[in-house]
C-alpha positions as CSV (number, residue, x, y, z in Angstrom):
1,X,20.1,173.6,62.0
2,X,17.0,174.7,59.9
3,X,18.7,178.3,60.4
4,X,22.0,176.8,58.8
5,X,20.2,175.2,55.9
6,X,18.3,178.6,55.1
7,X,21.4,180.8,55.2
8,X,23.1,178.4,52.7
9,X,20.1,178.4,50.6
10,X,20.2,182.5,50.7
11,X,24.1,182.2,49.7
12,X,23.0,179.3,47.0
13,X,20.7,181.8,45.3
14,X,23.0,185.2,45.6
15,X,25.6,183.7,44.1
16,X,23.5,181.8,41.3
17,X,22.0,185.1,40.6
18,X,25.5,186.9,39.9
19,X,27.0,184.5,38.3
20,X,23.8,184.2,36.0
21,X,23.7,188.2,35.6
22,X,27.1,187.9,34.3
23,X,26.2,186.2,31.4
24,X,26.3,188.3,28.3
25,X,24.8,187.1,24.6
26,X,26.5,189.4,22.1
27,X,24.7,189.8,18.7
28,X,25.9,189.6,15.3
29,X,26.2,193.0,14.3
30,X,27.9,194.2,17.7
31,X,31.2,194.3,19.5
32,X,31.6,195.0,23.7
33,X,34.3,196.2,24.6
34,X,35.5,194.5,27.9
35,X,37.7,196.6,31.1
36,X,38.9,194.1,34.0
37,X,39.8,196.5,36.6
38,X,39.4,199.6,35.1
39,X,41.8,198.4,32.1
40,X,41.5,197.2,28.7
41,X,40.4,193.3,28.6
42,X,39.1,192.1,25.7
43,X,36.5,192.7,22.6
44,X,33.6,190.4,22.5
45,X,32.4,189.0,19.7
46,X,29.2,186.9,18.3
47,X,28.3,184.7,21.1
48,X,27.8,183.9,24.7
49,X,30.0,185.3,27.5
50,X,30.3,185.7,31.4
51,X,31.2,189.0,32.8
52,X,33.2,188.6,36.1
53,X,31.2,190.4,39.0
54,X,32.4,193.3,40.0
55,X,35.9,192.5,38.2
56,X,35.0,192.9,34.6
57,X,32.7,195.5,33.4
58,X,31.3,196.3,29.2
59,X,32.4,200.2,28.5
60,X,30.8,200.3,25.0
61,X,28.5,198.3,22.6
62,X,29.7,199.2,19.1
63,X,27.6,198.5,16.3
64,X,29.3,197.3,13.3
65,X,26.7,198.1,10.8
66,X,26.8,201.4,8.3
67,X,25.4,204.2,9.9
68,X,24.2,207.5,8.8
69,X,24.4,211.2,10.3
70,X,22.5,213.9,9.1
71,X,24.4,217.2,10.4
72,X,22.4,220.2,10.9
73,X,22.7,222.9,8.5
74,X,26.1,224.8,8.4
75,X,27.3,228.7,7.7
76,X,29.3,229.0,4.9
77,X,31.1,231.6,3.4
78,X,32.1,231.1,-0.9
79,X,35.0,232.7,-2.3
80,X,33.0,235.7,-3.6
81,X,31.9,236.4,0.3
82,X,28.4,234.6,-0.6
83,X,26.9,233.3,2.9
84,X,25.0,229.9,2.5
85,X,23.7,227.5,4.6
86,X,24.8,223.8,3.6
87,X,23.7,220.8,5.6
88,X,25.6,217.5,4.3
89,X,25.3,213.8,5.9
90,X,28.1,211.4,6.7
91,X,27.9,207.8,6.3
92,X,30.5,205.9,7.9
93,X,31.0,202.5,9.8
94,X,33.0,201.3,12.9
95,X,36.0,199.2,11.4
96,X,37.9,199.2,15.0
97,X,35.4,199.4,17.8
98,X,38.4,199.3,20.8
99,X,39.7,202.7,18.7
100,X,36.0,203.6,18.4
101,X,35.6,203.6,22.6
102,X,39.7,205.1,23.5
103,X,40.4,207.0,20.7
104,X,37.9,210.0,20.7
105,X,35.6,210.9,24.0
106,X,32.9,211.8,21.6
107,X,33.0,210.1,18.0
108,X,29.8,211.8,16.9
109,X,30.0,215.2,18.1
110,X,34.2,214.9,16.4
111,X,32.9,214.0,13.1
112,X,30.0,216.8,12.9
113,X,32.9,219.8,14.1
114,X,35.3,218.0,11.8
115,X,32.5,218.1,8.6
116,X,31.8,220.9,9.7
117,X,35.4,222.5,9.1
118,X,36.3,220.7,6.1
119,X,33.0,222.3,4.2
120,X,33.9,225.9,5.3
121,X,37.5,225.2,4.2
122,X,36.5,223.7,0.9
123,X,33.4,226.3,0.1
124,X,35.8,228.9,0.8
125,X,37.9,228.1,-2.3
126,X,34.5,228.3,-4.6
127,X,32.7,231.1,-5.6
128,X,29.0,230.3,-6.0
129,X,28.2,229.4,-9.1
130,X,31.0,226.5,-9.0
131,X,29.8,225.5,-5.1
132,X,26.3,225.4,-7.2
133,X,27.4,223.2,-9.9
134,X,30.4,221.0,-8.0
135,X,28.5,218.9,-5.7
136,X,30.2,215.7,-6.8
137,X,33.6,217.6,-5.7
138,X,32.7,219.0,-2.9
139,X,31.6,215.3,-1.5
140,X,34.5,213.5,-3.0
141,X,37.3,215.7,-1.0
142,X,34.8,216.0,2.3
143,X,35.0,212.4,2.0
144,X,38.9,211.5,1.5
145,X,39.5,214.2,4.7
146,X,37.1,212.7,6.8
147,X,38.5,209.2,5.8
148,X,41.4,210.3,6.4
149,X,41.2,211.9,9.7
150,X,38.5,209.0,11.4
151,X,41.0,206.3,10.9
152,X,42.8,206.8,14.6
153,X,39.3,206.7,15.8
154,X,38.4,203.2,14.2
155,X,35.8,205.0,11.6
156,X,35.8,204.5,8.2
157,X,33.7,207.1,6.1
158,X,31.6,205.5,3.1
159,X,30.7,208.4,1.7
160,X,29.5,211.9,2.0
161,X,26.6,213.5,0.3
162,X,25.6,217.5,0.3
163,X,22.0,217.4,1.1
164,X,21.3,220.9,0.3
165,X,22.8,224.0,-0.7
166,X,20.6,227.3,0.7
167,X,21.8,230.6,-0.6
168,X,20.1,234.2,0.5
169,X,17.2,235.1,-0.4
170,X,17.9,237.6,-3.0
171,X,20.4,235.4,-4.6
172,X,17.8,232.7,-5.1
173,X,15.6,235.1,-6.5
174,X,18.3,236.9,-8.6
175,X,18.8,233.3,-9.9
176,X,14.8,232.9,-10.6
177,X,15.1,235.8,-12.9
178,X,18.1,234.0,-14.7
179,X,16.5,231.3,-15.1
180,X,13.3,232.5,-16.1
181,X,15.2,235.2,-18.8
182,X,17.3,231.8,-19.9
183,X,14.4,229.8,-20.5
184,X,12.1,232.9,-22.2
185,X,15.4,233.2,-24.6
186,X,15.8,229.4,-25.7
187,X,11.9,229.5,-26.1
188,X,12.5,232.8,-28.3
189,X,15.2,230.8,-30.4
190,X,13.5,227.7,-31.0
191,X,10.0,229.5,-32.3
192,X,13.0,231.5,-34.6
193,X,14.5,228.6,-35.6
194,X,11.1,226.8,-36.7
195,X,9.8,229.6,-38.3
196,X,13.6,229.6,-40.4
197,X,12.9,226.1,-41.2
198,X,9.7,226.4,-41.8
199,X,10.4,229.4,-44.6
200,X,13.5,226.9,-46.1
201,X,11.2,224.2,-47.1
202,X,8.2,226.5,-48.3
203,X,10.9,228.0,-50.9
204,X,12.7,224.8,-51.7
205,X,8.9,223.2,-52.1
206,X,8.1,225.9,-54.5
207,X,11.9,225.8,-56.0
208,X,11.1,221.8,-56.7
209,X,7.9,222.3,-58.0
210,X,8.8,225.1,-60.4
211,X,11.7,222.6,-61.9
212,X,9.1,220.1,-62.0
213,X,6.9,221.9,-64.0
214,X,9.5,223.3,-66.3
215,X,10.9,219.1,-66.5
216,X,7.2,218.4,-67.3
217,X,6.9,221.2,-70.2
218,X,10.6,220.2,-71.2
219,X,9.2,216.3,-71.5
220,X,5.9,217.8,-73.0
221,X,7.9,220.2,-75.8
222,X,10.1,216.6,-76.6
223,X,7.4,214.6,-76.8
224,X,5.2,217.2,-79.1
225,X,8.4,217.3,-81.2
226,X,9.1,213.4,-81.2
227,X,5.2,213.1,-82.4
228,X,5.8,215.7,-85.1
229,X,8.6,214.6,-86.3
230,X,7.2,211.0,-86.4
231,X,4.3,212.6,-88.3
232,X,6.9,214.3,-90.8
233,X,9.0,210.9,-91.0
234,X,5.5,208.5,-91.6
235,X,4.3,210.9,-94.7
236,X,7.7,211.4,-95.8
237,X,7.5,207.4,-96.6
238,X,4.5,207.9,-97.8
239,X,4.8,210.5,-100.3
240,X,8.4,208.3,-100.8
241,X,6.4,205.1,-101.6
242,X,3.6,206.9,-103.9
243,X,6.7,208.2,-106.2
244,X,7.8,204.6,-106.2
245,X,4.8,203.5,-107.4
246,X,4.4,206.1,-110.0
247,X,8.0,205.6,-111.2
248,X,7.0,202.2,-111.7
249,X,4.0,203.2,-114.0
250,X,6.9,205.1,-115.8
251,X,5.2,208.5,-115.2
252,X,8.7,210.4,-113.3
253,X,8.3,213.6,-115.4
254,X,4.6,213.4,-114.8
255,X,5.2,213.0,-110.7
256,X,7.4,216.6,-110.9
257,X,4.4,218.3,-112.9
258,X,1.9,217.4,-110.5
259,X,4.6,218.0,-107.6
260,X,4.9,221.6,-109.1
261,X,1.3,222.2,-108.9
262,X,0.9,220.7,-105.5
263,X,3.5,223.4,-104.5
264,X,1.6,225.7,-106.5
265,X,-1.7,224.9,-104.6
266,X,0.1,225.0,-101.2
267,X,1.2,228.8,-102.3
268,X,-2.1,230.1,-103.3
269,X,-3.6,228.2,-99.5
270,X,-0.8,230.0,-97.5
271,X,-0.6,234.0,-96.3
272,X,2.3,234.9,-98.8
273,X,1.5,238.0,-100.9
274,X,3.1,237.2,-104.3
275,X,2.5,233.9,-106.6
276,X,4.9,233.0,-109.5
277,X,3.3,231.4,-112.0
278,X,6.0,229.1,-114.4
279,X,6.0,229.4,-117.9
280,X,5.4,226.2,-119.1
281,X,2.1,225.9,-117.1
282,X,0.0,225.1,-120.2
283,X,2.3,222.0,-120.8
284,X,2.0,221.1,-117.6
285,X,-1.4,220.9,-117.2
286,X,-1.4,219.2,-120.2
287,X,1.0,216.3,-118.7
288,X,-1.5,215.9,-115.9
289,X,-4.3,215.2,-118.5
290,X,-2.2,212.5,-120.2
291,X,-1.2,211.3,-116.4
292,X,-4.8,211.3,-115.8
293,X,-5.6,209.4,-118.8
294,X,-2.4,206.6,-118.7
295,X,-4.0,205.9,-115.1
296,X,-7.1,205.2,-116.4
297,X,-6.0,202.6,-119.0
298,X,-3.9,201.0,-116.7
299,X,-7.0,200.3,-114.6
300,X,-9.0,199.3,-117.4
301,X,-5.8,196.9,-118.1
């Protein structure tokens, strides 16, 4: 009896133990992919599940998040017969994960060949210097016939990136030189082009200043002329008013005598050779002596 009891203990626990390692927790960012006799069952999703012993069995966890492969480097050979070594890396994610287990034995090792055939095939319409400046290109189509191609397999490619573009050593240094001659000739340009700029504003400096000094003469030579002129005008008043006055003392013919020998007195002060001498001078001077006296009684008046 005791042996009874301890034999169906024994079964108890076998079959508690395989019907507890059946029990499967899937997490959130995986699918299992479920065979029930060797065939196709079911996908598993977020959650707990129980796994028939030795009926049911998981052939593949799939991870559903993006996932990122970074291909070794690859020979490449450009239009112009220019051998490179370009290494490029694939992100993609598993859209389908039952065409991710059946539809390709290896999904990893199908996308490197398949990257791998799609760069030589694109390079190999380039020359170098567009495979050098075409990057964006180059991962735009690698990605639409990768896309393209991983859809049977339950892959969807994100996106592709060139990681680096390696040409032969003498073309590298070949494009050193360029470079450096490049960069030596834009340096040459721009100390030409300052020095040109440089020479334009020293002769439109000393252009403007020479018209404004002549503009400051010009305003000086007006202003001189102005004042003179002024000068002229005030005296002219002057000499205006004083005949006035003299007219008024009734003494016109007397004003012209003494005018004449003013004129007379300017002659004799200037630099002319020759001094004409009128006839009448006698009279005159003795006009200015009645002049002289009239003024006189008038003051005494």
């Amino acid at each position: 009896m005791d042996l009874f009891i301890i034999i169906l203990v024994l079964i108890f626990l076998v079959i508690t133990i395989i019907l507890v390692s059946g029990i499967r927790v899937v997490n959130q960012t995986k699918k299992y992919i479920v065979e029930r006799m060797g065939a196709y069952h079911k996908t598993w999703g977020v959650g707990i599940h129980w796994l028939i012993p030795f009926i049911d069995r998981v052939v593949g966890q799939v991870s559903l998040k993006e996932q990122i492969k970074d291909f070794e480097p690859q020979a490449v050979i450009t239009k112009d017969n220019v051998t490179m070594q370009i290494d490029t890396i694939v992100f993609y994610q598993v859209t389908d994960p039952k065409l991710y287990v059946y539809g390709v034995e290896n999904p990893i090792l199908a996308i490197e060949s398949l990257s791998a055939t799609t760069l030589r095939n694109i390079i190999g319409d380039l020359d170098l210097d567009a495979t050098l400046t075409s990057r964006d290109i180059i991962n735009e189509k690698m990605r639409f016939i990768l896309d393209d191609a991983t859809d049977k397999w339950g892959i969807k490619v994100n996106r592709v990136e060139v990681k680096n573009i390696m040409p032969p050593k003498d073309i590298r240094e070949s494009m050193e030189k360029q470079m450096r001659a490049e960069r030596e000739r834009r340096q040459t340009i721009l100390i030409a082009e300052g020095e040109k700029t440089a020479k334009i504003l020293e002769a439109e400096g000393s252009s403007q200043s020479i018209i404004l000094k002549a503009e400051a003469d010009m305003k000086a030579k007006v202003l001189q002329a102005e004042g003179e002129a002024e000068s002229i005008r005030l005296l002219k008043i002057a000499e205006a008013e004083s005949i006035r006055i003299i007219r008024e003392a009734k003494a016109d013919e007397a004003v012209l005598k003494i005018k004449a020998y003013e004129a007379l007195a300017k002659l004799a002060d200037g630099q002319a050779t020759k001094i004409i001498v009128p006839s009448n001078l006698a009279e005159l001077a003795g006009t200015v002596t009645g002049l002289v006296e009239t003024t006189k009684e008038l003051k005494t008046k």
